[in-house]
N, C-alpha and C positions, 0 to 999 in steps of 0.2 A: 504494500500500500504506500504509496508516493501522496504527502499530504506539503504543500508550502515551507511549511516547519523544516523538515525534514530537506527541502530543498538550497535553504540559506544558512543551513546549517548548524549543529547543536550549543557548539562549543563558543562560536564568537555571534552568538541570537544577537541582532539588530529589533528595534523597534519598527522599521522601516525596510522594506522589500529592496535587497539589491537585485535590479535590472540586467547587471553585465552575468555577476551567479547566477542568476537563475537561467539566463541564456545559455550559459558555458555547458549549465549542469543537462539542458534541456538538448542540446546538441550531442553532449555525451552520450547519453543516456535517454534522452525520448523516446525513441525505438523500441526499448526495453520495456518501459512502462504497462502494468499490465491491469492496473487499479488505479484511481484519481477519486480522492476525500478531501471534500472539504468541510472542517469541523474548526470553525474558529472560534475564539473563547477571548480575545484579547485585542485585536484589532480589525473590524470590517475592510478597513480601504486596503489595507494588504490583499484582503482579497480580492478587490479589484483588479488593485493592479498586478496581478499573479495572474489572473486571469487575461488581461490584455496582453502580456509576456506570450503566454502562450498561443492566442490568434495572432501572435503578430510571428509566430516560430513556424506556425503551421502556412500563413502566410507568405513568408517570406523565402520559403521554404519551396512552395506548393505542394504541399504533401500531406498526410490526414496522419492517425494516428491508430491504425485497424486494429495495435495488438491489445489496448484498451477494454478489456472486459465488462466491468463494474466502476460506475460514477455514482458520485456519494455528496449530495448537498447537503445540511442539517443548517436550520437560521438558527443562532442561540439567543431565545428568547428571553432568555434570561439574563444575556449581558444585554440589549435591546433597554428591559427593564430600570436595571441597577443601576445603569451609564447614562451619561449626560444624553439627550436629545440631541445636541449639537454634535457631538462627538461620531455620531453613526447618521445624521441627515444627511442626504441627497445621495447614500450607498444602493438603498435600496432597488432605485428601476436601471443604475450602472451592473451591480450584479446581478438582475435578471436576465437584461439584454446582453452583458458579455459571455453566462453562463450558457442561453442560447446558443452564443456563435459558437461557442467552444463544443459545444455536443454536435455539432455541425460535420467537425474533424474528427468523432468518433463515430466510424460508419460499421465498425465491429462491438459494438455493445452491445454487453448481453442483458446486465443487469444493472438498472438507474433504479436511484433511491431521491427524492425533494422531500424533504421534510419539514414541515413550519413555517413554512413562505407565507403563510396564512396573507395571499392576494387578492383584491380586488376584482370582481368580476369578469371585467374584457380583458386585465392581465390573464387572471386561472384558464380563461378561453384558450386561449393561445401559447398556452407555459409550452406546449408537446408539440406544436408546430413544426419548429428546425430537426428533432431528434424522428418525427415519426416519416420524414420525408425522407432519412437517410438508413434509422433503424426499424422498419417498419416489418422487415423479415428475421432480423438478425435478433432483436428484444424476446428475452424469453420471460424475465422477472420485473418485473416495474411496482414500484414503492413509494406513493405521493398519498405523507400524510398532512393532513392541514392544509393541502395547496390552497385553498381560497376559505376568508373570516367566516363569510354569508353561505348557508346552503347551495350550491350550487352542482349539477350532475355533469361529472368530467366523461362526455363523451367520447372526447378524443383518447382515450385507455382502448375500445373499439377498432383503432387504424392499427394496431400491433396484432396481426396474425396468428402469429405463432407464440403469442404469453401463454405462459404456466402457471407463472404465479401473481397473482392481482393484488396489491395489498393495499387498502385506503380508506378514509376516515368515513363515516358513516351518512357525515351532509353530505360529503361529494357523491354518494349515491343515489340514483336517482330510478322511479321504473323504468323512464328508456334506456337507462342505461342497463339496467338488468334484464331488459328483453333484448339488447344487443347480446348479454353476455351468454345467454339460450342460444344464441348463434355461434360462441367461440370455440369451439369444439374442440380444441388442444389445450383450453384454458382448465386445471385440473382442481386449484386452492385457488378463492377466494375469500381475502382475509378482512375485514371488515372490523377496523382497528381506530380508538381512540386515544384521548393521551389527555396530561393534564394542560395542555394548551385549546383542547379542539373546547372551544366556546360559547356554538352557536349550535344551538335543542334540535338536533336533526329530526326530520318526519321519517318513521319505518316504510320501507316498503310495501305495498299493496300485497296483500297474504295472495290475491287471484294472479299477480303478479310472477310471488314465487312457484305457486302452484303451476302454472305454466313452464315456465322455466324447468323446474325438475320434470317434467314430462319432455321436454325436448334437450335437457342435458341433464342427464341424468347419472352422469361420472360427475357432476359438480360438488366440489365441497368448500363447504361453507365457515370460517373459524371467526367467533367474536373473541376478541382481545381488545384488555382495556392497558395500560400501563404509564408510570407516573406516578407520581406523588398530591396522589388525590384522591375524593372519596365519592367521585362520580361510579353512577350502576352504569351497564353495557345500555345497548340499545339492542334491545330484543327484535329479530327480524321473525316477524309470525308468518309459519310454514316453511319457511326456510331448512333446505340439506343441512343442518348446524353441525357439525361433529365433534368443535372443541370449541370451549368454551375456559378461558384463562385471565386470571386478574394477576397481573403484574404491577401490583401496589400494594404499597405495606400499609393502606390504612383502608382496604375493603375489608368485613365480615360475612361470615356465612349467616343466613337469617331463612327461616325458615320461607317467606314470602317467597325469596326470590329462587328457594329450589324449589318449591312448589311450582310456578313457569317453567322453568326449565323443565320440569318432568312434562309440563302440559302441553308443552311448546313442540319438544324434542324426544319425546319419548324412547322413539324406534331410530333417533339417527346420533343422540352423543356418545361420544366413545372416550371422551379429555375433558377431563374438569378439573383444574389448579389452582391453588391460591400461591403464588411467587414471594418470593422475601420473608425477611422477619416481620412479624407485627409487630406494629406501635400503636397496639391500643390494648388495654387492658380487659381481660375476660372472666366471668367467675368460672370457679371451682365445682360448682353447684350444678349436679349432672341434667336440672330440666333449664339450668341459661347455657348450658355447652349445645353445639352442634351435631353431637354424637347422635340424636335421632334423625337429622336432618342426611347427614350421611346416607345412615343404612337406609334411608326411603328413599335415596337419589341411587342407591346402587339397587337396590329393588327395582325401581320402577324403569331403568335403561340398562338392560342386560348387554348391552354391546358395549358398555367401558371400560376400558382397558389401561386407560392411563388415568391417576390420580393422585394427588398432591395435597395433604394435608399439614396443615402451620397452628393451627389454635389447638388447643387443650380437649383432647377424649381420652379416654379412658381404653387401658390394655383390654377390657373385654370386647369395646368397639373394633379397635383397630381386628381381635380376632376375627369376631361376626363379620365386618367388613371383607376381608379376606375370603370366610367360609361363604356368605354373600354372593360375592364379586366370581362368576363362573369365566369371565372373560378375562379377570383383572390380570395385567401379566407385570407394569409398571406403578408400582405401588410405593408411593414415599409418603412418612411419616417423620416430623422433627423426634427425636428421642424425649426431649426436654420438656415438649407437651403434651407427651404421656402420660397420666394418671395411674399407677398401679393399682387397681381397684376395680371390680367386680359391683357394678353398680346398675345394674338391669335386671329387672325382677322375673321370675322366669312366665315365661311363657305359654300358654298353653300348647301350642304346636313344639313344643322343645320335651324330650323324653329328660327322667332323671340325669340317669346318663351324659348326655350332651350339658348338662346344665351343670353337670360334678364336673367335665372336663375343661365347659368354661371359667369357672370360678378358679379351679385350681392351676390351669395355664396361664391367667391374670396373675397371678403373684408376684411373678419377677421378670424381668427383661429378660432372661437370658430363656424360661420356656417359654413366653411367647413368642421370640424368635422364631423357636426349636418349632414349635406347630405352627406358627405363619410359614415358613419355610415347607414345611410338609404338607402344607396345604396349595401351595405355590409351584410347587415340584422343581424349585429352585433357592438357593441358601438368599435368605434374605436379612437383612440387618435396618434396625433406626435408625436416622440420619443424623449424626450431629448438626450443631448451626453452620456451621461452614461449608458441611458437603451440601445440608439443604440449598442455600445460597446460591451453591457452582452446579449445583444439578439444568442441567437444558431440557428443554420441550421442544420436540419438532413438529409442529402440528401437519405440518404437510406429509409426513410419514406414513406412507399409506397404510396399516396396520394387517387388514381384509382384503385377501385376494377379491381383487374384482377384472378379471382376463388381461390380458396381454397390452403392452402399450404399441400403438400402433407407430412403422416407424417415420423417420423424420422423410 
């Protein structure tokens, strides 16, 4: 990954872009380049002018830059924020339009990321313009979230062919644009992704909408993810292929409300459901304010899931039931640390003596419910401490269920 930074070098950092390095380094070296990020934290107009360096390389040059895979915009909203007005005005429509020219000279990309541009209407119109007249065959992944403040349906995601993976904020979707996507037929994940920037109360899709759509793509899947450091709920898409469903914020809770929809919404299609990071909110102890019933009624009622990800406080006889539960479950994480060793579920009428002596007395200690989660799993399984929970990944795009052959390119 080639990022600015890393072009002017680490050891004698300027505050200010040298023009002749970056040319030297770009003549060296531009050939090579096989990734372009730009993640600034620290000064906007460098990125300007990084970016004019380069149309004026590729310019001067006449030459493009094919071996360019993946381009990576992120706005940081938050220096935006914290920083003087004056200090970032007049950057904004210079970095659009040089960002433009510059994907111009990338006629082998596969995968573009915009994130947070959060623009104006007849900007967001037009952001895919330059990129989809030159990658319009070659884009396989496209990743624009926030591109515009106001709802608005990015039709132009439509002119790329051959995308796989669709990833975008939930205004920018729109039904036409979801009845274009019944049309994309190589398009396999769409991810339908918000964040603690996207600010403006999207409308859901028309349920007759999706219902269509899965009758004419019906390899479609569908992933809500929300992430950030906030306490916004998803935007539930009604009828929708939903398969995974993932909060990557430390300040959502499980509530019982909001698995009740998902079981009602989703019943016969999730297969992922996570909660990401440590929490920073406090929970009781008290097994009718924990989660642990809301669980086993969410692994009840969608027998197809297989991934799951628990952070808040149940109890060792949950996480078992869950397990014995879960006939599909095969990726199972649980924090160690919010465990309860305690047998706190009263028994059952559908549970024999039997079962109910082997739950209680496998809840006891970590080390047998290991031993019978594992044996139930038919694979050694362990608690997660905080740290591996943290570094654990989610692929949602992972197809888990054969569903035939991919046809080929």
């Amino acid at each position: 990954m080639c990022t600015w930074r890393y072009i002017i070098g680490l050891r004698d950092y300027q505050p200010v872009i040298d023009h002749m390095r970056v040319s030297a380094a770009l003549n060296a070296i531009g050939h090579k380049l096989k990734s372009l990020s730009f993640l600034p934290d620290e000064n906007l107009h460098n990125i300007v002018e990084f970016q004019i360096v380069m149309n004026r390389f590729c310019l001067v040059n006449n030459t493009k830059l094919p071996n360019i895979k993946s381009f990576c915009y992120k706005f940081p909203c938050d220096f935006a924020r914290k920083h003087n007005e004056i200090d970032i005005y007049g950057t904004g429509g210079m970095i659009l339009q040089n960002m433009k020219n510059l994907l111009e000279c990338l006629p082998g990309l596969e995968k573009l990321e915009l994130v947070d541009l959060q623009l104006d209407g007849n900007d967001a119109e037009h952001v895919l313009d330059e990129v989809s007249e030159v990658c319009s065959v070659s884009l396989k992944s496209l990743r624009i979230i926030n591109i515009s403040r106001q709802p608005f349906s990015m039709l132009a995601t439509a002119s790329f062919v051959n995308l796989r993976v669709l990833s975008i904020s939930p205004h920018n979707l729109g039904d036409d644009l979801v009845e274009c996507i019944a049309d994309m037929k190589k398009l396999r994940n769409l991810i339908i992704m918000s964040n603690a920037y996207t600010d403006s109360i999207p409308t859901p899709v028309d349920s007759r909408i999706w219902l269509s759509c899965r009758k004419h793509h019906p390899r479609l899947r569908v992933h809500l993810i929300t992430e950030g450091k906030h306490k916004k709920e998803l935007t539930f898409q009604t009828r929708a292929p939903v398969k995974s469903i993932v909060y990557d914020t430390p300040y959502s809770k499980v509530n019982q409300f909001s698995v009740n929809l998902v079981v009602e919404l989703y019943r016969t299609d999730l297969e992922v459901y996570c909660h990401k990071r440590l929490p920073r909110f406090s929970r009781s102890r008290s097994f009718h304010d924990r989660p642990d019933s809301s669980y086993i009624y969410l692994v009840r009622q969608c027998p197809y899931i297989h991934t799951l990800m628990i952070r808040e406080r149940v109890s060792s006889s949950t996480v078992l039931l869950l397990a014995y539960t879960g006939k599909n479950l095969r990726y199972f994480y649980v924090r160690r640390n919010a465990i309860i060793l305690k047998c706190d579920w009263p028994k059952s009428p559908d549970w024999s003596d039997e079962f109910y002596s082997w739950l209680r007395k496998s809840s006891k200690s970590y080390s047998d419910m290991e031993t019978e989660v594992s044996q139930i799993l038919g694979f050694r399984w362990f608690a997660l401490t905080d740290k591996q929970y943290n570094l654990t990944p989610i692929n949602v795009t992972y197809q888990h269920y054969y569903e035939g052959f991919e046809e080929a390119d």
